[in-house]
C-alpha positions in Angstrom: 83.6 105.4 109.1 83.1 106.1 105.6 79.8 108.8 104.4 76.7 107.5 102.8 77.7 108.9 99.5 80.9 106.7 99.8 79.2 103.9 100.9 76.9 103.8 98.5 79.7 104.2 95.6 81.4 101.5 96.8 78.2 98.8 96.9 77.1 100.1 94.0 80.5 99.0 92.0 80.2 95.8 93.9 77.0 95.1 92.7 77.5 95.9 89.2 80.7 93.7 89.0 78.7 90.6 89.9 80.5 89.7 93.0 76.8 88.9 94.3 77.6 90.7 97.5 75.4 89.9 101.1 73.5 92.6 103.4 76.2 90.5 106.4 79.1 91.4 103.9 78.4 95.5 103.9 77.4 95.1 107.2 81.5 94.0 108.0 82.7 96.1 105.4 81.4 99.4 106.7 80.7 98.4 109.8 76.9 99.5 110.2 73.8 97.7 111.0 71.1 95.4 108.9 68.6 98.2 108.7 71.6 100.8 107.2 72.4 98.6 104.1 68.5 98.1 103.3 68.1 102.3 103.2 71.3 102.3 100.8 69.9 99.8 98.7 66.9 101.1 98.3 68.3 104.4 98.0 70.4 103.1 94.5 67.1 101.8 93.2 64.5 104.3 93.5 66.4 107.1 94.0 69.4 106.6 91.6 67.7 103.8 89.2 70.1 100.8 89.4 68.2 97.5 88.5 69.3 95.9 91.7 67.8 92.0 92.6 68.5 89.5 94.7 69.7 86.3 93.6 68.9 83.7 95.6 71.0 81.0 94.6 73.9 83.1 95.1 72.3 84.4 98.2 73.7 88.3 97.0 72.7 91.3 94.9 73.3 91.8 91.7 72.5 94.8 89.2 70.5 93.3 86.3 70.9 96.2 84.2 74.8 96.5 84.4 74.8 99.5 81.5 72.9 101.6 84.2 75.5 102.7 86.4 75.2 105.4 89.0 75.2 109.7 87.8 78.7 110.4 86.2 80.4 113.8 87.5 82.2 115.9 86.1 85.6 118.0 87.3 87.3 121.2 86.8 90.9 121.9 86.1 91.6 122.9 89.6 90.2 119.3 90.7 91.2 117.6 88.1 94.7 119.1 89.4 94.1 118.2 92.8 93.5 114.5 91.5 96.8 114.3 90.1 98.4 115.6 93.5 96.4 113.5 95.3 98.6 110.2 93.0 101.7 112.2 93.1 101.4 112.0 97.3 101.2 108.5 97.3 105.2 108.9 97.1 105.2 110.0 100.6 104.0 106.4 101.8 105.3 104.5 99.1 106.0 101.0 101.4 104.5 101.9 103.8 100.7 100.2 104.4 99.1 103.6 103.6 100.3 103.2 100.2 98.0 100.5 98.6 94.4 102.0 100.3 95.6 105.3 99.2 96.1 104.0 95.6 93.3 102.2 94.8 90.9 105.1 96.2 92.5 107.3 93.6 92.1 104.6 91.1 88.3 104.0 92.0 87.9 108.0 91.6 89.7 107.8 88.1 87.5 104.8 87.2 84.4 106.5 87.6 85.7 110.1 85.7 83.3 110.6 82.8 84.4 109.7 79.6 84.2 113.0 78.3 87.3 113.4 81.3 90.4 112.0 80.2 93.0 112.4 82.5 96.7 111.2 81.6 98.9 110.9 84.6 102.1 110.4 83.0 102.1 113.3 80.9 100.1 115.6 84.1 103.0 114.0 86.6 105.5 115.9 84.2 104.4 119.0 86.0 104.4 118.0 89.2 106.9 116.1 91.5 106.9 115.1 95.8 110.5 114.1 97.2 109.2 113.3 100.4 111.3 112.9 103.5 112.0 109.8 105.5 108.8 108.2 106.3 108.2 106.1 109.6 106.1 103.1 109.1 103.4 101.9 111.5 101.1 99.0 111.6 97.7 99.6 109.7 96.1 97.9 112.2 97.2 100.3 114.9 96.7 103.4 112.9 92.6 102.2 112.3 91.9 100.8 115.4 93.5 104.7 116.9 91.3 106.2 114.7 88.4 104.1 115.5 89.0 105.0 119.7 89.3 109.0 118.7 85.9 108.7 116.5 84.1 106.2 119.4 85.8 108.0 122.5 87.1 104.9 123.7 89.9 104.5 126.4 93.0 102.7 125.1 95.3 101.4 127.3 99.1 101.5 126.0 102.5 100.6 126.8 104.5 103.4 125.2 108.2 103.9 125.0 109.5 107.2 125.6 112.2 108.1 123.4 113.3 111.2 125.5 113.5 109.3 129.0 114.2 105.9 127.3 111.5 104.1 129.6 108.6 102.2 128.9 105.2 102.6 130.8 101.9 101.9 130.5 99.1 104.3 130.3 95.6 104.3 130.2 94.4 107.3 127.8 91.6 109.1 125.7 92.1 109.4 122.4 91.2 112.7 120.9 92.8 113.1 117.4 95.4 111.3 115.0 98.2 114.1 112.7 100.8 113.6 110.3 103.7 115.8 111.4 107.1 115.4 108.8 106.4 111.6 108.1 105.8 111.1 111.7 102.0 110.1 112.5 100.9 111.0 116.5 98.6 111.1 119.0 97.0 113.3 120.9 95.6 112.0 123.8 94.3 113.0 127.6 96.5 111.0 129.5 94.6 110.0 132.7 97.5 109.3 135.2 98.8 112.6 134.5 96.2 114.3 133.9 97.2 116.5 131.2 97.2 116.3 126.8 99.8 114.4 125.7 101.0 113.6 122.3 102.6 110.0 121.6 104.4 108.6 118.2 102.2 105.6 117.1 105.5 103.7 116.6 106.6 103.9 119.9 103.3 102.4 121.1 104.5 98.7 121.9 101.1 97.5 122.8 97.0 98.9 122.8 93.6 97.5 123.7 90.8 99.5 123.1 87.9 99.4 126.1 84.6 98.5 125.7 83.5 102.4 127.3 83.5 105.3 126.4 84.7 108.4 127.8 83.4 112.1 127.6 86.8 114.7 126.7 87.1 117.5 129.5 84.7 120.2 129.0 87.1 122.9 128.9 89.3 121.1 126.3 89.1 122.6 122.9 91.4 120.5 120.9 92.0 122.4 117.7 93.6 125.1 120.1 95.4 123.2 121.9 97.1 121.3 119.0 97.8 125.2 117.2 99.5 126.3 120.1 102.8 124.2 119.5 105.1 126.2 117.2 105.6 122.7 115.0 104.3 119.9 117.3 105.3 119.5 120.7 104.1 121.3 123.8 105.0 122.1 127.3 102.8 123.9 130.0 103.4 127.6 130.4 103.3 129.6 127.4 106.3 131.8 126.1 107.3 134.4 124.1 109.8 133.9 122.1 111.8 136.5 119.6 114.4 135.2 117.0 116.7 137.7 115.3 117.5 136.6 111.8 120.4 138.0 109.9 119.6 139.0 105.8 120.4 135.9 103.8 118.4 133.9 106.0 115.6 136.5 106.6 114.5 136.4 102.9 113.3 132.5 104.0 112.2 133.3 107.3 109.6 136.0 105.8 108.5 133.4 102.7 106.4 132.0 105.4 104.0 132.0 108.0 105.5 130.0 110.5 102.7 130.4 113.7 99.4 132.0 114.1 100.9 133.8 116.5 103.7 135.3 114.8 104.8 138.8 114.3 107.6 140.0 112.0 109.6 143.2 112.2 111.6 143.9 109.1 114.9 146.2 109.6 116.9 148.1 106.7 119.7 146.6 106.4 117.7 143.4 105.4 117.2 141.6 108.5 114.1 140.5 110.5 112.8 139.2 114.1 110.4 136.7 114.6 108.3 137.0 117.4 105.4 133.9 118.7 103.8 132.3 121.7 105.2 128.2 122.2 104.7 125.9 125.3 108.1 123.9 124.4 111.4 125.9 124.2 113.3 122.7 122.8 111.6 122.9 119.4 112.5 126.3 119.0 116.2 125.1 119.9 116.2 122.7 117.2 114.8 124.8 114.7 116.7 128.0 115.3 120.2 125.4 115.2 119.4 125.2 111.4 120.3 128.8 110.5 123.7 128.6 112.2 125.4 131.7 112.8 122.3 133.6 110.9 120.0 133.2 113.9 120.1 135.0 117.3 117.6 134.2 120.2 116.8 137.8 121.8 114.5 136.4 124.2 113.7 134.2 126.7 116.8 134.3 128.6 116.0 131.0 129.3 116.1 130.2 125.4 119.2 132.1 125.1 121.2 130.0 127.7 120.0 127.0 126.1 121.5 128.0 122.8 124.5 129.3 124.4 124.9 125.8 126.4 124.7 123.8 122.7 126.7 125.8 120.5 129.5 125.8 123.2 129.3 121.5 123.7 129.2 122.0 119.4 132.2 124.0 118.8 133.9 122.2 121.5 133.8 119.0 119.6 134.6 120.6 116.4 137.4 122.4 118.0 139.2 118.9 119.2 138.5 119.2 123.0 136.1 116.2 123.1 138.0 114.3 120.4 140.4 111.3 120.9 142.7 109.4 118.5 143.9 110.4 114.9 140.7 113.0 114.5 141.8 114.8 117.1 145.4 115.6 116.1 144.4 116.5 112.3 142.0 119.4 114.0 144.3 120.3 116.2 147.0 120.9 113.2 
């Protein structure tokens, strides 16, 4: 739900551009009651001085006054900067339906600069460039009406399909909190029939209705912590130490970084460096460690170690021929 100071931005442009908007229309827009849009109105006429009547013919407000517009603002470099990131994100949901919302709330911003401000994007863009990774697309609809059970505490029913175990279930949850997490929006939910936090991919969710109730989160839940206790994203239940030796050409990445709150680095002379951090899923680390090859050893857990061990073997047998058939096979072999 959108602040008073941005609701009141938003009427007051729609008032001004004699669209002759209704108290019923804000009332849908932002989704507040009767008495709400009165104290807005009446806050942009006496306290902000727009001429705003009521036509009613047109049955709507109007600003009667249109060269009074509400107090202009002005920005400094650093947010003038942050301005032009903000336009040079929108590459990250370009087609997607983030994209146009995003947009025109930049454009609405821009519109309302000062004139004393002028901003040129395509010579500021010059300095600044996203290549964004591959972005999953969702339904709008499911990403608001998610965001409106975390911010009401409603319970959602969903049928969700589990990409690890390749079934489909339904679940009743509480919603606690929507994140972004490498073009991947999520989730993170109580799950009531197991009765633990669970995080689920809002484009695996096949179907949702929101109930008309409201739930209270556990007591002892303190979300923020929970969600920072994940080395990237996903969780398990016991918490484990985990210590990754890195060898020199990858260690000067490794300590650009600051890859957990947890971490601890130990730096060694001939250039290399361990990693050391708390996680609840061992199969993130896997992944991630996979990316530095040969540069990356896992000193502990054991249980960590095997895991790696069990991987690279089932990869270098298929590089090596053993699991291959046909034509491929014999060239590697030769």
């Amino acid at each position: 739900m959108p602040t008073r100071t941005e609701r009141l931005v938003v009427m007051a442009n729609e008032i001004t551009s004699q669209r002759y908007p209704t108290v019923e229309h804000f009332c849908r827009e932002f989704e507040v009651q009767p008495r709400t849009v009165y104290e807005d109105i009446r806050i942009l006429k006496e306290d902000l001085g727009l001429e705003i009547k009521y036509d009613r013919f047109r049955n709507g407000y109007y600003n009667a006054n249109p060269s009074k517009k509400l107090p202009q603002f002005e920005l400094s470099d650093g947010e003038l900067f942050a301005l032009l990131l903000g336009k040079e994100m929108l590459s990250q949901y370009a087609g997607t339906v983030f994209e146009q919302p995003l947009r025109t709330a930049i454009e609405k911003i821009s519109q309302r600069l000062p004139e004393s401000v002028q901003i040129d994007f395509g010579q500021l863009s010059s300095m600044v460039s996203f290549h964004p990774g591959a972005v999953i697309p969702i339904s709008r609809k499911l990403f608001l009406d998610l965001n409106r059970a975390c911010e009401k505490r409603l319970p959602t029913d969903i049928t969700y399909y589990a990409a690890s175990s390749g079934e489909t279930t339904k679940r009743l949850v509480n919603p606690l909190r929507l994140l972004e997490n490498r073009g991947t929006w999520y989730m993170a939910a109580f799950d009531t029939t197991r009765k633990a936090m669970r995080l689920f991919a809002l484009h695996r969710i096949q179907g949702y209705k929101l109930r008309n109730e409201r739930f209270r989160p556990p007591v002892d839940l303190d979300i923020d912590a929970y969600l920072e206790s994940a080395f990237q994203l996903e969780h398990g239940d016991e918490a484990q130490q985990v210590r990754v030796k890195f060898g020199p050409r990858a260690a000067r990445y490794i300590r650009e970084r600051k890859w957990h709150r947890s971490q601890k680095l130990t730096e060694y002379k001939d250039g290399s460096c361990s990693l050391e951090f708390e996680t609840r899923n061992l199969d993130e680390v896997k992944r991630w460690v996979l990316t530095y090859g040969a540069e990356a050893e896992v000193e502990k857990p054991e249980r960590l170690r095997q895991m790696m061990a069990t991987e690279l073997k089932e990869a270098g047998r298929r590089y090596t021929g053993a699991g291959l058939k046909g034509p491929m096979a014999v060239s590697l072999v030769k």
